[in-house]
C-alpha positions in Angstrom: -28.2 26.7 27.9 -28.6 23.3 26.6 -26.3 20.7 28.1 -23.7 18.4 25.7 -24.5 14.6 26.7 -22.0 13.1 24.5 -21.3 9.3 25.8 -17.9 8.0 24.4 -19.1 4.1 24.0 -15.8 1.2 24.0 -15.3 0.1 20.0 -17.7 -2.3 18.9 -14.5 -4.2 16.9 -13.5 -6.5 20.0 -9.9 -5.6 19.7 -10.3 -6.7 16.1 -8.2 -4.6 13.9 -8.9 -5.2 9.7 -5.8 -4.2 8.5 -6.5 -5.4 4.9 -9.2 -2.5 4.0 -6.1 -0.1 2.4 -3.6 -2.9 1.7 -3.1 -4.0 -1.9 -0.9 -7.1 -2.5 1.2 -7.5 -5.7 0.5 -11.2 -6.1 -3.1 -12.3 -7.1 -3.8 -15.8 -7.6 -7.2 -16.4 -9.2 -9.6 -19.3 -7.1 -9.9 -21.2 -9.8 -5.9 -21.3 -10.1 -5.6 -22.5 -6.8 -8.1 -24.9 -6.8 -6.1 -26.7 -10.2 -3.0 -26.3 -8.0 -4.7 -28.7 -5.2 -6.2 -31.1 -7.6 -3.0 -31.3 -9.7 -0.7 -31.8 -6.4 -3.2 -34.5 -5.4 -3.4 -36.3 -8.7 0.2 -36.3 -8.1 0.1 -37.6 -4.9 -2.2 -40.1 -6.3 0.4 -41.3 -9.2 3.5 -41.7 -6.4 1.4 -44.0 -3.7 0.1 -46.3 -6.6 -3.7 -44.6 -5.5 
């Protein structure tokens, strides 16, 4: 009869859990949309202290 050696090894994750595989958000924000966002708050920023 051939033995079962089955090990049960810990998780590799770390305690790391990646919640974000089966989650879908309803707001999506293109990079390039934020990245206009940043510039155009700074150019503001820039305007109001007189640069």
């Amino acid at each position: 009869m051939a033995r079962d050696n089955k090990v049960n090894l810990p998780s590799s994750g770390a305690g790391l859990t990646r919640y974000f595989d089966d989650a879908q958000s309803s707001i999506s924000i293109s990079p390039q949309t934020v990245v206009m966002v940043i510039l155009g708050v700074v150019a503001v920023l820039l305007l109001l202290t007189g640069f």
